[in-house]
Every structure is written in structure tokens, then in C-alpha cells.
VOTORKOL-328133 format. One record per residue (C-alpha): residue in three letters; x, y, z. Coordinates in nm, 4 decimals, always signed. Example, Ala and Ser with C-alpha at 12.3 -4.5 7.8 and 13.67 -1.06 7.14 Angstrom:
{"Ala", {+1.2300, -0.4500, +0.7800}};
{"Ser", {+1.3670, -0.1060, +0.7140}};
END
This chain:
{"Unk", {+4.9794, -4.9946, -0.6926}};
{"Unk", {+4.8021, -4.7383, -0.9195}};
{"Unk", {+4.4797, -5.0117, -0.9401}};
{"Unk", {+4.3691, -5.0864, -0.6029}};
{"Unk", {+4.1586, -5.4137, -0.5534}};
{"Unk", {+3.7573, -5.3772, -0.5164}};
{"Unk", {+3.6202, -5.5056, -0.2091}};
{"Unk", {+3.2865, -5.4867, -0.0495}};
{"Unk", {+3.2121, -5.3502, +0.2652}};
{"Unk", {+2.8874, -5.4416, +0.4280}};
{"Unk", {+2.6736, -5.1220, +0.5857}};
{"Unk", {+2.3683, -5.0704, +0.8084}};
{"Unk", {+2.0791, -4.8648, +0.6727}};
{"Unk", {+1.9135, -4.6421, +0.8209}};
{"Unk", {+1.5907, -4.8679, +0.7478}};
{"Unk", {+1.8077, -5.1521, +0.9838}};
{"Unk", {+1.8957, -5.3268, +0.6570}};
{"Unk", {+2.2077, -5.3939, +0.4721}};
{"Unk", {+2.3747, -5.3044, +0.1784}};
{"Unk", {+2.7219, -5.3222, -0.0012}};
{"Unk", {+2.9766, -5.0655, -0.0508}};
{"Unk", {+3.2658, -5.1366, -0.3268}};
{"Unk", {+3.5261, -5.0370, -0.0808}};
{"Unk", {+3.9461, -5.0455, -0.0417}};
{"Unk", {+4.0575, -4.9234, +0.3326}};
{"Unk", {+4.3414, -4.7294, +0.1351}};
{"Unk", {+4.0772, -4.5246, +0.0366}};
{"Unk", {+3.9159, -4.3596, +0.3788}};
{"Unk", {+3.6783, -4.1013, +0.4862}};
{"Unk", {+3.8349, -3.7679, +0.6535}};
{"Unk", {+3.5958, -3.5305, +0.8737}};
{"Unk", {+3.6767, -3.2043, +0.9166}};
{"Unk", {+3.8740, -3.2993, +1.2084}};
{"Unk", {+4.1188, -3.4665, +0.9868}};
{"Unk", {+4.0168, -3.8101, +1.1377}};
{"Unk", {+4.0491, -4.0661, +0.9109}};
{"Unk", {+3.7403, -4.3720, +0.9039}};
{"Unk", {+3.6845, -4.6805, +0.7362}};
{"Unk", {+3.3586, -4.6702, +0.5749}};
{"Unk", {+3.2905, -4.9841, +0.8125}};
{"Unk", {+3.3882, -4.7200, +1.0705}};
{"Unk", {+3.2130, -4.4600, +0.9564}};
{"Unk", {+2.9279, -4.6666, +0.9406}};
{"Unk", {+2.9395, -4.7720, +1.3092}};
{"Unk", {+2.9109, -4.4192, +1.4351}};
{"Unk", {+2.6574, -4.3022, +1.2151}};
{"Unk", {+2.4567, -4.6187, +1.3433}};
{"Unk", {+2.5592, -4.5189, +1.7032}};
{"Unk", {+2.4156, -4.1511, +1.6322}};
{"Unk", {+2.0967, -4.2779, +1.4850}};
{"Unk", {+2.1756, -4.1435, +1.1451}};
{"Unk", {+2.1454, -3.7527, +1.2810}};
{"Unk", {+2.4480, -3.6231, +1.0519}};
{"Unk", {+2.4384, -3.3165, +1.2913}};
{"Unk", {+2.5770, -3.5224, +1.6013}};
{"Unk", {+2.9208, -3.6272, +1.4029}};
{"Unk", {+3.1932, -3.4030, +1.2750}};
{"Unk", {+3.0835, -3.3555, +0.8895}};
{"Unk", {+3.3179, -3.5274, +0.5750}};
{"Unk", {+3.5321, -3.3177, +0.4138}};
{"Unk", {+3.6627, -3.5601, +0.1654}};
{"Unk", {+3.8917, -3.8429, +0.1422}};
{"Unk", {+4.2541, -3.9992, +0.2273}};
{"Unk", {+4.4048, -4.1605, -0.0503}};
{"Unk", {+4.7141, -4.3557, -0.0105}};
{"Unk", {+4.8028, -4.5224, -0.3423}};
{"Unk", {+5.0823, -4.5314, -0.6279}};
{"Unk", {+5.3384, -4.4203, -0.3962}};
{"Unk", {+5.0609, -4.0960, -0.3087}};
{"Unk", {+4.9463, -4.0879, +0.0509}};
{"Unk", {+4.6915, -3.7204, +0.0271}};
{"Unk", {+4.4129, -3.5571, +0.1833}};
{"Unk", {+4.1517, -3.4942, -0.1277}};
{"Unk", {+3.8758, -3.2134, -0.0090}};
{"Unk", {+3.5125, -3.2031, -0.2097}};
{"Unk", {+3.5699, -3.0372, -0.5394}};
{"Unk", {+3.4512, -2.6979, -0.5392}};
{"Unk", {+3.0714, -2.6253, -0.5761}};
{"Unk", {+2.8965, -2.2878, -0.6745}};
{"Unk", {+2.8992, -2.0121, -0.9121}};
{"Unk", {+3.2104, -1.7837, -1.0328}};
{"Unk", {+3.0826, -1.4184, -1.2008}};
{"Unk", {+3.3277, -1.2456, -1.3832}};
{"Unk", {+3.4265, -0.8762, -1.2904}};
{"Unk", {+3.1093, -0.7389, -1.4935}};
{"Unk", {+2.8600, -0.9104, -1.2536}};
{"Unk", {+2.7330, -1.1358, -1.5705}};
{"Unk", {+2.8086, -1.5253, -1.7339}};
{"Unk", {+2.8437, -1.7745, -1.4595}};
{"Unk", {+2.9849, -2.1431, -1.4530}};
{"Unk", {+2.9193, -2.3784, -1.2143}};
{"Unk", {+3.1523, -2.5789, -1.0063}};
{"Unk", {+3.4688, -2.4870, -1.2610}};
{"Unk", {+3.7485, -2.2241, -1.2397}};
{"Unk", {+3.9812, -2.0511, -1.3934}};
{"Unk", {+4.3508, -2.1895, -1.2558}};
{"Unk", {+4.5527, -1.9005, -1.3074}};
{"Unk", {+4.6995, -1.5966, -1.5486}};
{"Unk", {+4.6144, -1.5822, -1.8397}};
{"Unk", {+4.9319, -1.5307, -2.1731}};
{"Unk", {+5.1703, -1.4606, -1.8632}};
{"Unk", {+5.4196, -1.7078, -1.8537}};
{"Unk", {+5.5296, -1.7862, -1.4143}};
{"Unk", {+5.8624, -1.6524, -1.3850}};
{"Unk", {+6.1304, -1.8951, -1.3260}};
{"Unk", {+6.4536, -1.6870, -1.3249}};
{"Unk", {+6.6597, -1.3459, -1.2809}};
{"Unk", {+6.4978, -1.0466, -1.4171}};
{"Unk", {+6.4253, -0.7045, -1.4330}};
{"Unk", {+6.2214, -0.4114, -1.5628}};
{"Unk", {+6.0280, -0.1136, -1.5651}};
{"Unk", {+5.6517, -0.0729, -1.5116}};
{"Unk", {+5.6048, +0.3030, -1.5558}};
{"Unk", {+5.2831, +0.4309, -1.7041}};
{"Unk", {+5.1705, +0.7910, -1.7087}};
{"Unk", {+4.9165, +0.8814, -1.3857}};
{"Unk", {+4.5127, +0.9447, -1.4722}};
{"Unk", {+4.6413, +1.3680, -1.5671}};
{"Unk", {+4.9094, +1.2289, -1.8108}};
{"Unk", {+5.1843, +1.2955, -1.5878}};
{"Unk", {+5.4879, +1.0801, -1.4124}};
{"Unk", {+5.4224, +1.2543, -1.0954}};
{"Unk", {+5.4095, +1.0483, -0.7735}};
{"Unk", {+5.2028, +1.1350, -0.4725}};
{"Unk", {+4.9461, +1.2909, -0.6545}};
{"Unk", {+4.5476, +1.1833, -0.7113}};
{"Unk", {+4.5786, +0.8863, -0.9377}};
{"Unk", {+4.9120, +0.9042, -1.0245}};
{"Unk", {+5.0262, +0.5231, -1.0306}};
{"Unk", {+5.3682, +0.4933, -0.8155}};
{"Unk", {+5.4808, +0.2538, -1.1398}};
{"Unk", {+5.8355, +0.1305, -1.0918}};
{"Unk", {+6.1092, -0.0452, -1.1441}};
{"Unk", {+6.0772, -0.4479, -1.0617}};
{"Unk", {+6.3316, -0.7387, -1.0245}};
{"Unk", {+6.3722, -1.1299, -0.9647}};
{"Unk", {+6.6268, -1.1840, -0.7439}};
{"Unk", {+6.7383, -1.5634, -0.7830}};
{"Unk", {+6.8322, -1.7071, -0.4347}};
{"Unk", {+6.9489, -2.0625, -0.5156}};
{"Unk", {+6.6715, -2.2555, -0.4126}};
{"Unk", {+6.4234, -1.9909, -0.4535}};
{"Unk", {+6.2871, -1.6363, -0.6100}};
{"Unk", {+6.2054, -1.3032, -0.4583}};
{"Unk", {+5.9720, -1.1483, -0.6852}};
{"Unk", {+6.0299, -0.6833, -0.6004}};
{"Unk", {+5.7698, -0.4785, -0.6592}};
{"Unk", {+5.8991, -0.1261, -0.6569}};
{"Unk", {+5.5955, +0.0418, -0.6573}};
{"Unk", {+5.4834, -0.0368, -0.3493}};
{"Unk", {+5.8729, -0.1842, -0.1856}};
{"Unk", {+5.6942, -0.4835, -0.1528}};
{"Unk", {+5.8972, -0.9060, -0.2070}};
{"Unk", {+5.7416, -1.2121, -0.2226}};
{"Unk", {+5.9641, -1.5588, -0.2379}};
{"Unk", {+5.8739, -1.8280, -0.4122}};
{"Unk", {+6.0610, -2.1985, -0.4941}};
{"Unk", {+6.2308, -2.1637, -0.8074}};
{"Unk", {+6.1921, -2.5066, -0.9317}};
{"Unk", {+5.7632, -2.3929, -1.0388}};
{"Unk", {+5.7964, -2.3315, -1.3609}};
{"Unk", {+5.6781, -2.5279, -1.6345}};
{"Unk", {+5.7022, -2.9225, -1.6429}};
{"Unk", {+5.5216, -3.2086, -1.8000}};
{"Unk", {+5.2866, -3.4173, -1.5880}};
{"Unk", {+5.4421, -3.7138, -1.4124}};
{"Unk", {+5.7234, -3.5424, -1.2960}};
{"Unk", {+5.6076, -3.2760, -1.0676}};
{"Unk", {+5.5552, -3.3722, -0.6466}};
{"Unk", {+5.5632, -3.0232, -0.5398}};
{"Unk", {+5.2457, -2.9065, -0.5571}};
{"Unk", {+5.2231, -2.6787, -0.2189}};
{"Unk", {+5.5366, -2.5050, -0.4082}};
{"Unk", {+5.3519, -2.4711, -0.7317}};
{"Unk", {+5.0511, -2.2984, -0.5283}};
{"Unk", {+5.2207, -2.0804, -0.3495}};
{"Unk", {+5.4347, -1.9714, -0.6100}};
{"Unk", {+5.1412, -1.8567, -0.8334}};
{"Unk", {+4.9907, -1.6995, -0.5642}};
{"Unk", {+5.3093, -1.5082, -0.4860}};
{"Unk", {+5.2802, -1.4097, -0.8589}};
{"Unk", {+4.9619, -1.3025, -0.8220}};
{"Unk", {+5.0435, -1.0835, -0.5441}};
{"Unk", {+5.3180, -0.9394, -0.7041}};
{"Unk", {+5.1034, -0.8501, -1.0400}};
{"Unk", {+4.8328, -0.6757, -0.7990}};
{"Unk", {+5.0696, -0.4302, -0.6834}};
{"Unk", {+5.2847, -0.3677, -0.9739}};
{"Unk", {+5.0295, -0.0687, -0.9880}};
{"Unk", {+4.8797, +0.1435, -0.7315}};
{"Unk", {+4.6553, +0.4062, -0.7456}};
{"Unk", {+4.7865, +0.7313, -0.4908}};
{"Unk", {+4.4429, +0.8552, -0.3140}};
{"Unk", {+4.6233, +1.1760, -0.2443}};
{"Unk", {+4.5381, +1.0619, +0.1447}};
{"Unk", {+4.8269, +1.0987, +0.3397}};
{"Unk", {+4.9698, +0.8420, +0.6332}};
{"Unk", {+5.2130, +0.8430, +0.8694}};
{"Unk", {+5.2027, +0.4770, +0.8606}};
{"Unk", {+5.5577, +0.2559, +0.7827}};
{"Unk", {+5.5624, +0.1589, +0.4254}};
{"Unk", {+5.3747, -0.1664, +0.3559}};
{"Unk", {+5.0889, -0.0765, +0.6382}};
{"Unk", {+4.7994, -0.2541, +0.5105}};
{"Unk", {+4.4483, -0.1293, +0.5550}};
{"Unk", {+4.1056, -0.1774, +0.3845}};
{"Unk", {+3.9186, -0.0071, +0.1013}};
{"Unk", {+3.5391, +0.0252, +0.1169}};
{"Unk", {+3.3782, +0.0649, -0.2119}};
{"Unk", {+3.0594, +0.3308, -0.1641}};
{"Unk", {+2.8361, +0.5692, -0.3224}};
{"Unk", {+2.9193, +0.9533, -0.3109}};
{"Unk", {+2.7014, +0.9991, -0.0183}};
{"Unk", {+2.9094, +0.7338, +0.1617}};
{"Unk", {+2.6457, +0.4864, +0.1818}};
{"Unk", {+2.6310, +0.1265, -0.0178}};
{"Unk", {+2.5425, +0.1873, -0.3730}};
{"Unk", {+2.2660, +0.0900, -0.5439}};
{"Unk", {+2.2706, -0.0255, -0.9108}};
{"Unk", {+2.3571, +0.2569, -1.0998}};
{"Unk", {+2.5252, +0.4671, -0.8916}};
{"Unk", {+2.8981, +0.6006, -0.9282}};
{"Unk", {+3.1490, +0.4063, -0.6533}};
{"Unk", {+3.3904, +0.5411, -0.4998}};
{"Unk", {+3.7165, +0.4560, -0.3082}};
{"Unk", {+3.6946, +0.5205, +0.0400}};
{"Unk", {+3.9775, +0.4992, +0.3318}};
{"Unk", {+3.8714, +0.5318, +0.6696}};
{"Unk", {+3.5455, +0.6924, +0.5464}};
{"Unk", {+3.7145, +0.9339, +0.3671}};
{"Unk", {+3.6054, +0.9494, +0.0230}};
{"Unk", {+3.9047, +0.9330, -0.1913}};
{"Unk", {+3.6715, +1.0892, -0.5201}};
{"Unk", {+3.8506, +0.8398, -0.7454}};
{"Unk", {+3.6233, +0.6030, -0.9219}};
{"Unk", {+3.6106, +0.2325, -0.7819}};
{"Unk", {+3.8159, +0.1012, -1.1138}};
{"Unk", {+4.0863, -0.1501, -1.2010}};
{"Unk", {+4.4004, -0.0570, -1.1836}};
{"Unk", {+4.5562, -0.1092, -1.5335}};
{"Unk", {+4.7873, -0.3540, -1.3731}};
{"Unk", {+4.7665, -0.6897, -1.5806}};
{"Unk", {+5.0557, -0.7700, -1.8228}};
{"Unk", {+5.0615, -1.0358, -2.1078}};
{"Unk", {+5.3096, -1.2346, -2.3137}};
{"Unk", {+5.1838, -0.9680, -2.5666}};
{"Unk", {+5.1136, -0.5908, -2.4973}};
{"Unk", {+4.8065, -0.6124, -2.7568}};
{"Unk", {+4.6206, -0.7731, -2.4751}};
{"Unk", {+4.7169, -0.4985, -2.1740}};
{"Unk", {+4.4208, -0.3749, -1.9545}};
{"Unk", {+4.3658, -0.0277, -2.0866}};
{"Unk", {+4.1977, +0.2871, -1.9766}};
{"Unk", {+3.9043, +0.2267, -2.2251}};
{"Unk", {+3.8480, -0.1295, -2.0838}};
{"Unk", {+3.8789, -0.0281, -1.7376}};
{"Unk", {+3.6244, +0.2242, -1.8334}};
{"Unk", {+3.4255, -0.0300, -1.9527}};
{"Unk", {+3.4235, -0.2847, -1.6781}};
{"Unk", {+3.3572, -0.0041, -1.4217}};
{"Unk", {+3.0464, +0.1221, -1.6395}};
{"Unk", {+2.9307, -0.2661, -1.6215}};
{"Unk", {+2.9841, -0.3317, -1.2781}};
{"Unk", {+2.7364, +0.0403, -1.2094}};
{"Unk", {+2.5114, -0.0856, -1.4077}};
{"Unk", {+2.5004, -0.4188, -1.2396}};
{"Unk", {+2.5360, -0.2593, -0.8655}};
{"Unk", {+2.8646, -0.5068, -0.7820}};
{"Unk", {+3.1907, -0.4213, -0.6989}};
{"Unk", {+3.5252, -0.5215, -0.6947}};
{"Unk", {+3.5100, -0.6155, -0.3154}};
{"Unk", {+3.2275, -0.8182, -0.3787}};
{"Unk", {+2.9551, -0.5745, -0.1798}};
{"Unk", {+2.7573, -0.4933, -0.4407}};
{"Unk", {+2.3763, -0.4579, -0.4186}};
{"Unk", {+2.3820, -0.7968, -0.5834}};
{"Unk", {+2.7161, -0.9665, -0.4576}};
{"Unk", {+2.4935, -1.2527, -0.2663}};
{"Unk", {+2.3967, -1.3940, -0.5842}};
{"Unk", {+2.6733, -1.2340, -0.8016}};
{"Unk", {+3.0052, -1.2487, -0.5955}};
{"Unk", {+3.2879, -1.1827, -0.8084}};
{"Unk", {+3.5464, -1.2691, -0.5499}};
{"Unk", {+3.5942, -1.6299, -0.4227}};
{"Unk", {+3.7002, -1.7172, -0.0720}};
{"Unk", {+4.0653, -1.6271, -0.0258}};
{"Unk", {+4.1029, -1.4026, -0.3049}};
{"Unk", {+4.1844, -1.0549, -0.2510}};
{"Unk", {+3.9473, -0.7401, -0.3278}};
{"Unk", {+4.0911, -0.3451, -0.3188}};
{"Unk", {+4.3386, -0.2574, -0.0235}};
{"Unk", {+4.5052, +0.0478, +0.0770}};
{"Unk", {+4.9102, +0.0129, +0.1046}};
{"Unk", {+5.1015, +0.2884, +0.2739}};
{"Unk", {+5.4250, +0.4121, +0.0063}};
{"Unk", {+5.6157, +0.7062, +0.0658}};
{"Unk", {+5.3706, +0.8587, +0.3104}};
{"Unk", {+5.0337, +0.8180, +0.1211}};
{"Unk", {+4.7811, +0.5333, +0.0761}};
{"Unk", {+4.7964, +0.3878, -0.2924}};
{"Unk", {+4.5474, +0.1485, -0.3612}};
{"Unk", {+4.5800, -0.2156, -0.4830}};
{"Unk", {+4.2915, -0.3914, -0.6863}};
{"Unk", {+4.2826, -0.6680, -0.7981}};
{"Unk", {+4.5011, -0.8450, -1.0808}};
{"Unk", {+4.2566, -0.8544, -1.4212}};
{"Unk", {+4.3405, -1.1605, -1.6294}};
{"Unk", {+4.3038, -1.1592, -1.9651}};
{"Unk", {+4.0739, -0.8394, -1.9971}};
{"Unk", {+3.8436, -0.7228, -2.3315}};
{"Unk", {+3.6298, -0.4575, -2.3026}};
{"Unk", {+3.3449, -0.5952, -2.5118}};
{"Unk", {+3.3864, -0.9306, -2.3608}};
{"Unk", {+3.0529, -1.0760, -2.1541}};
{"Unk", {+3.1848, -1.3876, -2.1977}};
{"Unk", {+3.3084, -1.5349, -1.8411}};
{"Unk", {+3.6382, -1.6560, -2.0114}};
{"Unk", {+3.7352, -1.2564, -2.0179}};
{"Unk", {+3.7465, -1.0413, -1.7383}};
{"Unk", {+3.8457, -1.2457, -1.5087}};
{"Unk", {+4.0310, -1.1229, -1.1838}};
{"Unk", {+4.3071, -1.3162, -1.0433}};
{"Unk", {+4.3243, -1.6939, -0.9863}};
{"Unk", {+4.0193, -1.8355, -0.8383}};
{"Unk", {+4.1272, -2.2092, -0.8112}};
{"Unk", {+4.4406, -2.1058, -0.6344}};
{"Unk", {+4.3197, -1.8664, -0.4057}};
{"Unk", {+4.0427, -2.0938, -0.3146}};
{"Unk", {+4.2432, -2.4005, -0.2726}};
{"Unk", {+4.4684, -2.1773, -0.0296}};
{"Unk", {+4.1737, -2.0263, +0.1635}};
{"Unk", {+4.0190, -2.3867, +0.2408}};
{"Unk", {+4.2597, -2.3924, +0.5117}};
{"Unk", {+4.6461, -2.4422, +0.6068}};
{"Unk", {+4.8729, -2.6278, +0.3778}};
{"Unk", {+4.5661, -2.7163, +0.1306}};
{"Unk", {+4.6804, -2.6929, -0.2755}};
{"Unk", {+4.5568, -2.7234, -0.6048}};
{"Unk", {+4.5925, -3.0770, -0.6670}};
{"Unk", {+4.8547, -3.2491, -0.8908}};
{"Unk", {+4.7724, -3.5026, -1.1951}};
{"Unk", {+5.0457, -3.8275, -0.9787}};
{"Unk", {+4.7308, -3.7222, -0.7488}};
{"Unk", {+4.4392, -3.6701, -0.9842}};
{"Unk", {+4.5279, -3.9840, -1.1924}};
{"Unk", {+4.4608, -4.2294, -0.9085}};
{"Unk", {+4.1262, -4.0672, -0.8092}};
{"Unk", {+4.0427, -4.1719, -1.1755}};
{"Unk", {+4.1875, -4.5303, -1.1856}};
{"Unk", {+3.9904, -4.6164, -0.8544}};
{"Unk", {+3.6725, -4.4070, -0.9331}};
{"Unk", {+3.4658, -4.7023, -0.8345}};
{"Unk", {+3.5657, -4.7002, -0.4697}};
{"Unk", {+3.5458, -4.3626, -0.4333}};
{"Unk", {+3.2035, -4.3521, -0.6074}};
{"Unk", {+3.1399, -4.6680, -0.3693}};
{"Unk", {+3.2308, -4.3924, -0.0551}};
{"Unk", {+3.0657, -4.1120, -0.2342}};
{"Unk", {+2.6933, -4.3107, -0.2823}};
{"Unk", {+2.7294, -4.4452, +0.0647}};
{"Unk", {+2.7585, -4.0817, +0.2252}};
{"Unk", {+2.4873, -3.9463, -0.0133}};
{"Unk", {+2.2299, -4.1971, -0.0652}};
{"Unk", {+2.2475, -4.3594, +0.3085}};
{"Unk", {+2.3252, -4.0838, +0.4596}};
{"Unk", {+2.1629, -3.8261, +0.2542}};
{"Unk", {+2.4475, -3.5730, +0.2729}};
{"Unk", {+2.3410, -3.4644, -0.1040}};
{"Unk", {+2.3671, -3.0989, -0.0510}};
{"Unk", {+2.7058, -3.0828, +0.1116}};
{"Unk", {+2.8756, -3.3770, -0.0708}};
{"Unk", {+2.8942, -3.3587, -0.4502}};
{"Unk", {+2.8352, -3.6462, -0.6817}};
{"Unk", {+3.1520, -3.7850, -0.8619}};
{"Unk", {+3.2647, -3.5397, -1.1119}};
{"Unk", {+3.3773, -3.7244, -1.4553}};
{"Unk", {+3.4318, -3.3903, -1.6243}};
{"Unk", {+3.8049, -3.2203, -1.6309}};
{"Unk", {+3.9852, -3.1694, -1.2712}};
{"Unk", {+4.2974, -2.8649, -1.2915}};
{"Unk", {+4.6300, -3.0273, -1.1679}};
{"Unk", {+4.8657, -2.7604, -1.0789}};
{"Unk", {+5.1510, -2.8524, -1.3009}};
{"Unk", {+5.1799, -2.6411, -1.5904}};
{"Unk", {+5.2352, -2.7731, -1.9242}};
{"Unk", {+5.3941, -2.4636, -2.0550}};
{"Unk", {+5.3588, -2.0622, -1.9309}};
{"Unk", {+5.0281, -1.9944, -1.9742}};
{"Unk", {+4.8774, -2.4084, -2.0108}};
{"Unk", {+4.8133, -2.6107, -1.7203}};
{"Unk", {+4.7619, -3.0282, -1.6837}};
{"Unk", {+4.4374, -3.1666, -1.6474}};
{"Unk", {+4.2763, -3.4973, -1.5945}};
{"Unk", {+3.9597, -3.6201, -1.7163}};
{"Unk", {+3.7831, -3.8056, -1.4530}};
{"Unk", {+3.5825, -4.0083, -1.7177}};
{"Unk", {+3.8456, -4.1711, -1.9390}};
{"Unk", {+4.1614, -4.1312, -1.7201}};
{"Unk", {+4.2900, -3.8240, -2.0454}};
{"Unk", {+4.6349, -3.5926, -1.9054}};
{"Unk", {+4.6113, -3.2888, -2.1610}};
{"Unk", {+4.7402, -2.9660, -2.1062}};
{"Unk", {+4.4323, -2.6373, -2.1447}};
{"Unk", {+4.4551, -2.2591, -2.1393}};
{"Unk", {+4.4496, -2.1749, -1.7701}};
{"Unk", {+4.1617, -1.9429, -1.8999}};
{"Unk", {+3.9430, -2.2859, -1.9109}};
{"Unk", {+3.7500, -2.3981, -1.6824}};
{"Unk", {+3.7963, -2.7422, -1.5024}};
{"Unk", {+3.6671, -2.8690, -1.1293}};
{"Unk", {+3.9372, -2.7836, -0.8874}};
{"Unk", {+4.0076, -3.0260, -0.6180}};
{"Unk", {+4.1872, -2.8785, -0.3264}};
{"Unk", {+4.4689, -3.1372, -0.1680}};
{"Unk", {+4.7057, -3.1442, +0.1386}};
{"Unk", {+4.9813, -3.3501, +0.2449}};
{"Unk", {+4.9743, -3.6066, +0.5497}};
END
């Protein structure tokens, strides 16, 4: 059932007394071991352990199995996002994904060619971009995205696209397919360094983001793009690779200028080692920061995808990179995903046991800096609603809607049994 019945579950204090949990045993605590506990059981050990949380594997969140659902739920996400200037942050909310460009769902092709940083179409020379052609081959059951700037594919399920709430059980799919997408924006342009490599196309290698000297910058000095210490002398700036349902809202050179001028002035880069990137990371865990990628014998550089970009814009809900809530959600660990709403919907309709499981872990146990509170604010479901909307659910009144994916909601990461 969608409504599971209330029951009370009896606990030991740490003061030897008792108290009552609202409890369902459908509803269970998982440690980061994946082991599943009864609060009762959960209870017993922490009793056994003399309520030292640091003897016990710690709670990651919860198994759910209910209205035909049976899911690992992790924590929600708690911190700060900073956009790509190093300014505005939000607290435990993302972004879920690009902004005004619908996910591909079919066949396609086109062309991606821009003129290089000296106005020409050259390849292989300092920041030229090796823009190409690209192309969605459809598979039957699945997508490979081309990029042929860089000769890289991705696959991805076809059956992601678009679809109302309710009907959707692939979520894994859904994630993995926007973070295919993702990946394939990134690299739809690449930067050459004018380094060359005797490397196979599609070597990977790392991009350190440092001062002319070589050394981390400091707030307010030029960064560069360096491969294997060797200063590329191109400026540490997005590549104008985002594209939109409408080219009025491209990343252009101004903007890039602009965002590059910002992030100097605030000492943070794009690879989130800035001067300040402890308390202003702009990356989150699992998303991906500049990279070198070997293509017809030199290293072009990748950075990452800018969603939605202004160049006046302080506002966090522009100049955004990438998809945090879907890289993050992937990063947690293997197999975890954005959760859907057939998911979200029954955290909501039995908010009092999990609030019941929640207190007991917080209060009793006083695990109030790893475990957040119950969150009745809006939680992302990975279904979209249409190309550039995504489902939501309110945790507070049980409201589906569909929101620009360039709103911020908690994200609650998910996994199959």
C-alpha cells in the first residue's frame, strides 16, 4: 500500500529510559554497509555499544519497500553549491540538469563548427576549437550520442526522454542518460593547446589550472592551462560549448570573458583549486573540471559544460556548470540515481515514520551533524516533464509539479535492491 500503518516501537535511552518511536518495519535503517535494521534493531546495538556512534557502521539512509517500491533512499544532500563566478550560494538544493536543452531522444545530426580564438577554421593550432560534425545513432533499444570533435560515443537508453510522473521506473536509465548528455555537450568543443602527443585518440589526462609562474594563483592573478607542467599560455576559460533550444542564449566570447574576469577576481577556478575553493567549490563530487583529450595528435582541452550562461548574471540560477544533482547522485557510489516521484511520493505519504526514524537517530543518538532533519521543501525526481522541466515533489503537502531544471530542489540520491 502507498499508506503504511503507524506503529510504535519502544527504544532505550541513553539515560536507561524509554521512549516511543512511530515506526513501520517496511521502513528500515541502512548503514553504509548496506545492512538493513529495524529501529528495534538498531536500537539493540547502539545499547550494546554504549551509545559511542563511532563503534557502529554510520546510517546512510533508509530502505523503503512500499506501493509496489522496494529502494535504498541516501540523506538528501547537505552543503553549499557556488556558481562558476565564485559568488550566490544555496544550501542543500541543486540544479538537476541543462538548462533550454531539450535530452535527445532520437536520430540526428549536425554541425558544431565555430571559428578558433584567431578567427580561423584551422585545426591543430593554439585555440583553434576541433568543432565538428555530431550524430545520434539510434540502436533499437538505445542511443549513441558522436562527438566528432574529439571521436568520442556515449550510449544511452532511448526510452529517457520526456514523460509525465507516474509512469516512469527507470530512473538509473534516466541518470545515466543525462549524464551521457552531459558528457557529450563538454566535448562538443575543445580547445587545441598547440601541445603535441603521441598518445591514441581519446587518451585522457589532467589539466592543472595555475598562475604564469606555475604556482597556485592567488586572487587576482591570470590562470593558465597547464599539461604536464607545461604552460599551455591560453587563459583558464570556458569553452563556448553550451547550446540552447535558442541560439540567443549561446555562451559567447564576451561572457566567457566575463566569467573568467570573475573567477580572477575571486581567486577560484574551474577545477575547483582556487585560493578560495574550500569555502567556494564550484564543482560538486562527481562532476567533472578541465581535462586534456588527445585528437589527431595534440591535447585539446575539455571544460566543463556551462548551463544557461549570462554574463551580467550573479545570480546562482545563471552560470551554472553542468548538472550537479546528477553528477552527485552518481558519485555517491555504484548504481545510486536521482530519485523518481513512484519513489519520492511514498517518502511523503509516510513522512511520520520516517520522521519517527529520523528523531530517533538525531535526538537519541545525537547524529545531528551527519543526519539531516526531514526536508518538507521540494525533492527533484528524475523524470522530466518536458525537455528542459523536470518532476518534483513537495515533501510538505504530497504536490507533483513539473520546474525549470534551473530551480533548485533537495536531491535525494536512490538505488535499487
Amino acid at each position: 500500500m502507498l499508506v503504511l500503518p503507524v506503529s510504535t516501537t519502544t527504544i532505550t535511552t541513553k539515560e536507561n529510559k524509554t521512549a516511543a518511536i512511530a515506526t513501520n518495519d517496511h521502513i528500515k535503517i541502512i548503514d553504509e554497509n548496506l545492512k538493513q535494521y529495524t529501529v528495534k534493531e538498531w536500537n539493540d546495538r547502539t545499547v550494546t555499544n554504549g551509545f559511542d556512534n563511532s563503534l557502529s557502521a554510520k546510517p546512510i539512509g533508509f530502505s523503503l519497500e512500499c506501493n509496489d517500491v522496494r529502494v535504498n533512499v541516501r540523506w538528501p544532500y547537505v552543503g553549499k553549491i557556488w556558481n562558476c563566478l565564485g559568488t550566490s550560494s544555496v544550501d542543500n538544493s541543486m540544479q538537476h540538469s541543462i538548462f533550454e536543452y531539450d535530452q535527445r531522444t532520437s536520430a540526428g545530426s549536425g554541425e558544431d563548427y565555430v571559428p578558433s580564438q584567431d578567427g580561423n577554421l584551422g585545426t591543430n593550432t593554439i585555440g583553434s576549437y576541433n568543432a565538428a560534425d555530431w550524430e545520434i545513432t539510434d540502436n533499437g533499444d538505445n542511443l549513441t550520442l558522436y562527438c566528432g570533435n574529439t571521436k568520442q560515443s556515449w550510449t544511452m537508453s532511448k526510452n529517457c526522454g520526456n514523460a509525465n510522473f507516474m509512469v516512469a521506473f527507470n530512473y538509473k536509465d534516466r541518470n545515466d542518460a543525462m549524464i551521457a548528455q552531459n558528457e557529450w555537450m563538454r566535448h562538443r568543443f575543445a580547445i587545441c593547446s598547440g601541445i603535441q602527443t603521441t598518445e591514441s585518440d581519446g587518451t585522457l589526462k589532467s589539466v592543472e589550472i595555475l598562475n604564469a609562474n606555475g604556482t597556485q594563483a592567488e586572487a587576482g592573478e591570470d590562470m593558465y592551462f597547464y599539461i604536464d607542467g607545461q604552460n599551455t599560455t591560453l587563459k583558464a576559460k570556458y569553452n563556448l560549448n553550451n547550446r540552447h533550444a535558442v541560439s540567443s542564449a549561446y555562451l559567447t566570447d564576451e561572457i566567457a570573458e566575463y566569467i573568467y574576469s570573475k573567477q580572477v577576481e575571486n581567486g577560484i577556478n574551474m577545477n575547483d583549486t582556487g585560493v578560495n575553493s574550500e569555502d567556494k567549490p564550484i564543482l560538486v563530487r562527481g562532476a567533472k573540471g578541465a581535462e586534456a583529450i588527445a585528437v589527431n595528435g595534440y591535447w585539446y582541452i575539455i571544460t566543463p559544460y556551462v548551463s544557461r550562461p549570462n554574463g551580467t548574471q550573479t545570480n546562482f540560477d545563471y552560470n551554472i556548470i553542468d548538472s550537479p544533482a546528477i553528477y552527485y547522485c552518481e558519485s555517491v557510489d555504484d548504481g545510486v540515481y536521482l530519485c523518481g516521484d513512484n519513489e519520492l511520493l511514498p517518502i511523503w505519504t509516510n513522512k511520520n515514520i520516517i520522521n519517527g526514524l529520523i528523531n530517533y537517530l538525531r535526538t537519541y543518538e545525537g547524529r545531528t551533524e551527519e543526519i539531516p532533519s526531514y526536508n518538507s521543501g521540494n525533492a527533484w525526481s528524475c523524470v522530466r516533464y518536458v525537455g528542459n522541466y523536470a518532476w518534483y515533489v513537495n515533501f510538505g503537502n504530497g504536490y507533483c509539479g513539473g520546474s525549470g531544471t534551473n530551480g533548485r530542489c533537495s536531491v535525494w540520491p536512490a538505488s535499487a535492491f
